[in-house]
C-alpha angles and dihedrals in degrees: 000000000000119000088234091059086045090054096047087051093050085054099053094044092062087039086067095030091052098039106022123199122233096009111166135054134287114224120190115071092318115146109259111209117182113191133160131181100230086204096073104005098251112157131180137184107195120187115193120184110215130195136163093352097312143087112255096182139358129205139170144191131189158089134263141102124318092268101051097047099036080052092054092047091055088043090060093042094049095041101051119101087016126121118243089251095057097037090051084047088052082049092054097042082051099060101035085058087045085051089042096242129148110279130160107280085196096081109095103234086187098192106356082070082085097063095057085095081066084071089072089055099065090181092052092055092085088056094053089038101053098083096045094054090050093053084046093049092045094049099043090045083047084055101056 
């Protein structure tokens, strides 16, 4: 990757860091998820608001280092208005790019594109996926 794209990356990452999407809490019957990554003290509450097979609305509190809540910031933004199908697949294109697997590039990953450097920290890939997992875990008990 080019320094220049590192550098637009980095850029994005404290743009959602510094100014985070979705922050807050959604009352009313949403589906409340609370995670944290023991390693390095990140901890989310994410509250998603599903109706009809899809997410309606997407929040999150919490506290933890840039990547894990920029990525839980993108996470919201990318996740609302899609169905629960499509926002589990997105799940699952996130974290093969965070294990380095083969994933369609064709999809277009808008922000969360910014996070693929994480994949050469193997420690800081908890901190990008938590959110994530949370989101998972939340959708798949909503679906029971």
């Amino acid at each position: 990757m080019s320094s220049n794209l590192d550098q637009l990356y980095r850029q994005v990452i404290m743009d959602h860091y510094k100014n985070p999407r979705n922050k807050g809490v959604l009352e009313d019957d949403s589906l409340t998820i609370n995670m944290n990554n023991p390693t390095c003290g990140d901890r989310i509450q994410l509250t998603l608001k599903v109706n009809d097979d899809k997410v309606i609305d997407a929040k999150f509190e919490g506290e933890g280092c840039s990547i894990s809540m920029s990525s839980a910031s993108m996470m919201t933004q990318a996740i609302r208005g899609k169905s629960i199908e499509d926002a589990l697949k997105l799940s699952k294109i996130f974290s093969d790019m965070m294990l380095g697997n083969e994933y369609d590039e064709d999809i277009d990953l808008g922000d969360i594109e910014a996070l693929q450097g994480v994949a050469k920290f193997p420690a800081r890939i908890k901190c990008a996926t938590l959110a994530w997992k949370a989101m998972e875990k939340g959708l798949k008990e909503d679906e029971q």
